[in-house]
N, C-alpha and C positions, 0 to 999 in steps of 0.2 A: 560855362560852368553851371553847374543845377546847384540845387538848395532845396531839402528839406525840412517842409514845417510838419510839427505834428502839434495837432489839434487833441488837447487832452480834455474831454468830455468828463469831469469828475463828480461826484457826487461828496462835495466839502459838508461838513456839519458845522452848525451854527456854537463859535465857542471852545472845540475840539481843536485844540492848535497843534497840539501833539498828531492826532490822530490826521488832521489834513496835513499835517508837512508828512508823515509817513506816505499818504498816499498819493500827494506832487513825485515823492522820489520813487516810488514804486512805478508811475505812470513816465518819469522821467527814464528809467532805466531802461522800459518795454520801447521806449520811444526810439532812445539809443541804441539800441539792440536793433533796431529796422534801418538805421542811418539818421535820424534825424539830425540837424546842425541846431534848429531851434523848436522848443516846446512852449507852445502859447495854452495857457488852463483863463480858467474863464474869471472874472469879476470875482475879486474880494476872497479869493480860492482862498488862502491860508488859515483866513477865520468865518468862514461862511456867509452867504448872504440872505436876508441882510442881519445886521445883529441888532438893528434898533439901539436903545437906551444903553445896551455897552459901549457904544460908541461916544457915552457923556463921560466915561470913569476911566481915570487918570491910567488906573492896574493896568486896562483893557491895551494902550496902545504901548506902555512897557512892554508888556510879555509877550505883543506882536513883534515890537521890534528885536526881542531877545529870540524868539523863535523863526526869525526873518535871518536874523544871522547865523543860527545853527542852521539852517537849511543851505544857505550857501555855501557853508562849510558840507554840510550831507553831499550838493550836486557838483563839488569839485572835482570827485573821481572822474565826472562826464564831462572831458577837457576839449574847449572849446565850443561846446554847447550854450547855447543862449536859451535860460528858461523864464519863461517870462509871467509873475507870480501878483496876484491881486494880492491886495493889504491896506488896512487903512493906515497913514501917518501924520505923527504931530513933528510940527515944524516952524520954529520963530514964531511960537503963542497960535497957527494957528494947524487945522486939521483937514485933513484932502484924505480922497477917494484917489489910492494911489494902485500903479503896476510898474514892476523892478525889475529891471531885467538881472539876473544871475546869472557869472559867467565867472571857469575857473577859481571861485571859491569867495569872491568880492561881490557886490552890488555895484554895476557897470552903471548904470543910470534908471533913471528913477521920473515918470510921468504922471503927473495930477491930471484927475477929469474938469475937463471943461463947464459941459452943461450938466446940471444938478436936476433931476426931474422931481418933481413935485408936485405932483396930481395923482390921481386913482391910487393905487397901493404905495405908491414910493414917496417919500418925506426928508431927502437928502438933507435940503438946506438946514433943517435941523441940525445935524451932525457935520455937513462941510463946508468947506471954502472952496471958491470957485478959482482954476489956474486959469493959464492963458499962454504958456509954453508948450511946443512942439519938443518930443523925444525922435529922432531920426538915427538908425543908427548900421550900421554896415556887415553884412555876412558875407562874403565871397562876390563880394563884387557890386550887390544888389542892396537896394536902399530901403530899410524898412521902418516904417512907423508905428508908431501907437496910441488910439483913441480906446474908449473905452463905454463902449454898453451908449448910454444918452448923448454924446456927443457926435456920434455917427448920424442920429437922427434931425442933427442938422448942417448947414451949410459950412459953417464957421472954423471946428477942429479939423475936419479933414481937409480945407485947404491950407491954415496952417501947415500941416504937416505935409501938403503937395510943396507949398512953397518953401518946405525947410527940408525936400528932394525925399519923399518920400514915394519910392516904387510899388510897394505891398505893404499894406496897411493893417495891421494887427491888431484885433479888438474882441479886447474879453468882456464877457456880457453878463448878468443877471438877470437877463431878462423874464420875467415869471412865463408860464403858460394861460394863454386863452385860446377858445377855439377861432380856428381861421387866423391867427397872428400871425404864424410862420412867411405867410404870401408877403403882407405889412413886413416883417423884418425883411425880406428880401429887395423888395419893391425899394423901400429907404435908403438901403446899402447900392444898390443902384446907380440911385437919385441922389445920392451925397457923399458917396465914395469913387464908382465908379466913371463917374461923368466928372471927376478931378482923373481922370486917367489912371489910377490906383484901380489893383487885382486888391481883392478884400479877404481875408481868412477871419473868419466870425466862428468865436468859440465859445459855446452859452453853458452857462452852468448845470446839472440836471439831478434831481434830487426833492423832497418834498420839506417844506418848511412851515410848520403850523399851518395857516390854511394855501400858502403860495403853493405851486406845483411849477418845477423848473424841469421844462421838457429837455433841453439837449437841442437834438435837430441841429447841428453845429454845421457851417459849411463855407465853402470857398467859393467867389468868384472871380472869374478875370477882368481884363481891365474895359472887357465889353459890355460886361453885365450878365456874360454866360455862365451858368452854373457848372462847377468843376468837379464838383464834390460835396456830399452830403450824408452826413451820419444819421444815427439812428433817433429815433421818440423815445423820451422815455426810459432809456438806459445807459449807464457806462459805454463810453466809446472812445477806441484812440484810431484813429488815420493819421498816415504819413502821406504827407502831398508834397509831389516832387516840382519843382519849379525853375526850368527854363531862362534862367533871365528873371522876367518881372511878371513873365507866364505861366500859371499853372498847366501842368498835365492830367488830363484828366484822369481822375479817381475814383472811387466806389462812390456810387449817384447811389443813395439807399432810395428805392420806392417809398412814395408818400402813400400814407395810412388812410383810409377812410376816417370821415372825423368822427363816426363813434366807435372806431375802435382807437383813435388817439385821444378820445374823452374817457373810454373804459379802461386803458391802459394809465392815464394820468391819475385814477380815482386809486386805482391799484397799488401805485408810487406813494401816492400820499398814504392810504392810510397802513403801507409795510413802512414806512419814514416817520411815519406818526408815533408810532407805535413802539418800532424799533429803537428809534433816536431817543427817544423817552423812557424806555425800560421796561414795558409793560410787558406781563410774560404770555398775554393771549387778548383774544376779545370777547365778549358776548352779545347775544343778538334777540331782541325779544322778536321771535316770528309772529307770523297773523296770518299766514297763509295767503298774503295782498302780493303785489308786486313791488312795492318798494322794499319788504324787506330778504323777500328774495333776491332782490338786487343786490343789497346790501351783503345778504350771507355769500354769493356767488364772487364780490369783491372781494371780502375777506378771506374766501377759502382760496382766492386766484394770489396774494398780496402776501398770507400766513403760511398756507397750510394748511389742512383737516384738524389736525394736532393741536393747532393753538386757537379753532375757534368753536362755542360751543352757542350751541342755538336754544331756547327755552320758550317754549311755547305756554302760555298764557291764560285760557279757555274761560269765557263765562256763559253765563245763561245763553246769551249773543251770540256766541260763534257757530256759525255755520260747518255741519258734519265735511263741507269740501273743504273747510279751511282745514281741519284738520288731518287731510287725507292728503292734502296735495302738500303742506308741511314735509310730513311724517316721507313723502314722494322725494323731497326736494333736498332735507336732508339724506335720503337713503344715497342720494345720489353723489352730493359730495361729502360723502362720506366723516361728518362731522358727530362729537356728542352731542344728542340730542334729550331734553327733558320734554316733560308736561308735570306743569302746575298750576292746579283748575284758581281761581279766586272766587268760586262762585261765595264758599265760606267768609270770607275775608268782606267781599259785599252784601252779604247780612248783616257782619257783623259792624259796617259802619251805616248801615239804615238805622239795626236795630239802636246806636248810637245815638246817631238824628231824628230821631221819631219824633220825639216831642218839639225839636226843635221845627221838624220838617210839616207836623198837622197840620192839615188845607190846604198843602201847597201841591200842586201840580207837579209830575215830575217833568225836568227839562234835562239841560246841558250839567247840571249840577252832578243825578244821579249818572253820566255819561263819564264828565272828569273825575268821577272819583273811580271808575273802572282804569282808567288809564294810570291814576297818579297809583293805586295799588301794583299794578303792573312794574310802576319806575321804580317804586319803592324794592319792589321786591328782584329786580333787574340792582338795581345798585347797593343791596344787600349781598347779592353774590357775589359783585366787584369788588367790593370794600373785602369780605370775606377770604376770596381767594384773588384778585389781585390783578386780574383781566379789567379792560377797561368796556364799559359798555360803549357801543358804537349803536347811535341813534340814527332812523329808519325815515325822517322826515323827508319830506321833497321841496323844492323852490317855490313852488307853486303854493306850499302850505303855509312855509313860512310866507309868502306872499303876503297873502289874505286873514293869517292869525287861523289857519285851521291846522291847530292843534292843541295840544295840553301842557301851558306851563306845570314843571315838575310829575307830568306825563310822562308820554311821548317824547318829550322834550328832555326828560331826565339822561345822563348820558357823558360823554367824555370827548365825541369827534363824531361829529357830524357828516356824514359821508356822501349823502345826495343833498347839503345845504344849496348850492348852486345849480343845482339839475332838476328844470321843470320837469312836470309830468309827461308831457307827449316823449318829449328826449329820455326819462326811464324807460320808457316802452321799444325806443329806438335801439337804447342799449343794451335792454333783455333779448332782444330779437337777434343782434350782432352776438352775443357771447352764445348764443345757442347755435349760432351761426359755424361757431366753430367747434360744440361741445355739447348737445342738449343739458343742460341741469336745472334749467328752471319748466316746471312743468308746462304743458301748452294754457290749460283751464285756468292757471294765475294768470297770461296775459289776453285771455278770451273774458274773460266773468266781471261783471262791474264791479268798479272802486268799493268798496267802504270800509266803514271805520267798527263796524262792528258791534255797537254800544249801545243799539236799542232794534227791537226788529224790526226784521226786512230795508234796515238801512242802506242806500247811498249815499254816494259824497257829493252827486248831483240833486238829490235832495235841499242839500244846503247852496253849493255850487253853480257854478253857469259851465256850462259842457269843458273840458282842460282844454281842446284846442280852441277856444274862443279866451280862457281864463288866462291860458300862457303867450297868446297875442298881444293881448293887450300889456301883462305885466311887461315884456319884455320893450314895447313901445313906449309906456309908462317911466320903468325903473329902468332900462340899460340904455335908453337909447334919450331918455329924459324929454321926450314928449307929450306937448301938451295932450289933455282931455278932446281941444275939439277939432286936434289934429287925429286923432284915436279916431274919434268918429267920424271926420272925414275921409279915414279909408276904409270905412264898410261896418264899424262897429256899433252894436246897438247904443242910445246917449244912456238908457238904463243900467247897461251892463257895463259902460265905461265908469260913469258915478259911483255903482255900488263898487266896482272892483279896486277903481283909483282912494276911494274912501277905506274901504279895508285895510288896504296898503298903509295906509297914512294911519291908521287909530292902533294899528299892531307894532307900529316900531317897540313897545316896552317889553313884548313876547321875543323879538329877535333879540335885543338887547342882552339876555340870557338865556339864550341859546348857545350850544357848544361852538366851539371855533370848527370850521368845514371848509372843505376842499371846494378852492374857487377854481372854476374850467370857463367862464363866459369874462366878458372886458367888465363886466360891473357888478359886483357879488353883494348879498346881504353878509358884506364885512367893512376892511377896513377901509374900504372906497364905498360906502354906504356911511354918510355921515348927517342922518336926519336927525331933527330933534325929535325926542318922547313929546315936550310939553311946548304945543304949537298952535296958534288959532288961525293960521291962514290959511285960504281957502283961494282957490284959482275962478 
């Protein structure tokens, strides 16, 4: 006898209880409608993940469990259906990371997550308690279980659940996006599921959550470790996987994405999730005619629409006649509102301000930030005004090193290359033109700079990006010493000045907007350096 599972691929919002049980039922219905017996949605579905600090307020797991039981009243019509729904609950004083199976109108049973992860972005222990119970339970014949997201990652819950006769092991997941992760989740499930003899159906959440990006990529294995089935990046997705016994049939294998078009598609998710989830009615974009915020406008116009993003170009003494041609180029192309408003007025008028205070002094980096912080001013004048959020144009590399302008450049709402070094912007303008030209060729041909004093570069101040984003990445993701840097090929000069940068700018990233993380170690919530620190390696 067969058995279908569908893998509901949903994009839950964080909070929205109403709005995610609507759309368990709506994905429950499309499921049933193909034959499904049971519908597995991913980690903490009904209230999104994660929710952080509502997960301390009493309210928060009321009105889960009130809208836990209207739902299973909603999915009664779907008779004998087993939908298998993330939730957090509170239970005898204490509080678990819980999935409920729903069947014919009741909660049939009810499994707590095992292992609590608590490193890089996730901080369970805070909000759970840890079980130690297997859920195993019976569809036509076939034994299925359920782990959930971190406990697959190790040995312990899935044999639980082999030895309390579980055939197919069903496991809703949160697990955020990085790049190159996917292989990692597969490899694990493998290694911890399938080597207990258990076919695995992994169903990931996909959706953007302040800086997290939940790619999807949902998919089943058999009980060899063969892939059966595999959904999409990055968007909504349901498959029905029909299954054999305790064997999958194989299914739609979606083609894996080159990883910058699975970085450019995730930058995408985040800031239409950002944006949307939030209520903002558009973005704005201060242009420079550079390559980051080309990038930046080409996100948003990929993410919004022409309609809701408007680009405002800048211009002072400094700007270069191609920045403003290849602008004026790049907007014609995606076809957005486009402004110019020169500051050159506006930088008179705070010289003429400082004169007396500025006499004898040299000019430096002073009269440079006060071009940019005009800029933000006048950037977050319009958003205040009309209601768009500015989306800042920074890169990883900048925020790296402290090159840029608190209440600049910096000024802003969502940060959208905070995690994407320099060389990888250029990766990514290459890929999106790949399929579309809209960023001119001369923004990814012409050197960097920032524009703020003449004939500037950004290697002026800088050490060349692919030498500057080697090291940070060696440095900050991979937390490698200084004289391990240099003992694979790096100058000890350029390792000091860069690793010192790094370390004196934490107060610049500190307020910085929140940004979309695509790498395993982001200047975020797994970036936990001190501002006020004297050690030295």
């Amino acid at each position: 006898m067969t058995v279908k599972v569908a893998i509901a691929q949903i994009n839950s919002t964080v909070g929205d209880l109403a709005g995610n049980r609507a759309r368990i039922v709506e994905f429950s219905r499309r499921a049933v409608a193909q034959g499904a017996d049971i519908v597995l949605t991913p980690e903490l579905s009904l209230v999104g993940y994660p929710p952080e600090d509502l997960l301390l307020r009493q309210s928060f797991y009321a009105k889960t469990s009130e809208t836990l039981d209207a739902l299973a009243a909603d999915l009664a019509e779907f008779r004998d259906v087993c939908v298998i729904v993330g939730h957090p609950l509170e239970q005898d004083g204490l509080r678990f990371n819980a999935a409920s199976v729903l069947l014919n109108g009741v909660i049939a049973g009810t499994y707590c997550k095992h292992n609590l992860p608590n490193a890089a972005v996730f901080d369970e222990k805070r909000y759970f308690s840890s079980d130690d119970q297997p859920l195993v339970f019976d569809v036509k014949g076939v034994r299925f279980g359920i782990n959930i997201c971190e406990d697959t990652w190790f040995a312990h819950a899935p044999a639980r659940a082999a030895a309390a006769g579980a055939q197919v092991l069903l496991v809703p997941n949160g697990s955020p996006y990085h790049m190159y992760k996917q292989h990692l989740r597969v490899d694990m499930m493998r290694a911890n599921v399938c080597d207990h003899g258990m076919s695995v159906v992994y169903a990931n959440l996909v959706g953007g959550q302040d800086e997290l990006i939940f790619d999807g990529n949902s998919f089943v294995l058999d009980q060899s470790g063969a892939l059966r089935a595999h959904l999409q990046h990055c968007v909504e997705d349901l498959q029905v996987v029909e299954f054999e016994g305790a064997q999958p049939v194989n299914a739609t294998i979606v083609e894996e994405l080159p990883v910058e078009a699975q970085v450019y598609k995730a930058l995408v998710l985040g800031v239409r999730d950002y944006i949307g989830k939030n209520g903002f009615p558009g973005a704005l974009i201060g242009m420079s005619g550079g390559v980051d915020s080309a990038l930046t406008l080409a996100v948003a116009v990929d993410a919004l629409g022409a309609d809701k993003v408007r680009a405002v170009m800048m211009p002072s003494p400094y700007t270069a006649d191609i920045s403003w041609i290849d602008s004026r180029d790049m907007v014609a192309r995606v076809g957005v509102r486009y402004d110019e408003i020169p500051i050159a007025d506006c930088f008179d008028a705070f010289n003429r301000t400082l004169s007396e205070e500025f006499t004898g002094l040299a000019q430096d980096t002073t009269e440079e930030n006060i071009q940019a912080r005009i800029r933000g001013t006048i950037l977050m004048a319009l958003s205040n005004k009309h209601g768009s959020i500015v989306l800042t144009t920074g890169n990883k590399s900048e925020m790296a090193v402290g090159y840029c302008t608190l209440y600049g450049d910096m000024a802003g709402g969502f940060a959208v290359l905070k995690d994407i070094a320099k060389t990888l912007v250029y990766r990514l303008c290459a890929w999106r033109n790949s399929v579309g030209s809209v960023i001119p060729e001369r923004i990814l041909t012409r050197a960097p700079s920032a524009e703020l004093r003449p004939d500037q570069t950004d290697q002026d101040s800088l050490p060349p990006y692919d030498v500057l984003d080697a090291i940070m990445q060696m440095y900050m993701e991979e937390n490698r010493s200084s004289a391990e840097i240099v003992a694979a090929g790096y100058r000890p000069e350029d390792v000091t000045r860069i690793t010192h940068l790094i370390k004196i700018n934490e107060y610049k990233r500190r307020q910085s907007p929140v940004g979309i993380r695509v790498t395993h170690r982001a200047f975020g919530r797994d970036w936990r350096y001190p501002i006020t620190s004297r050690f030295r390696e």
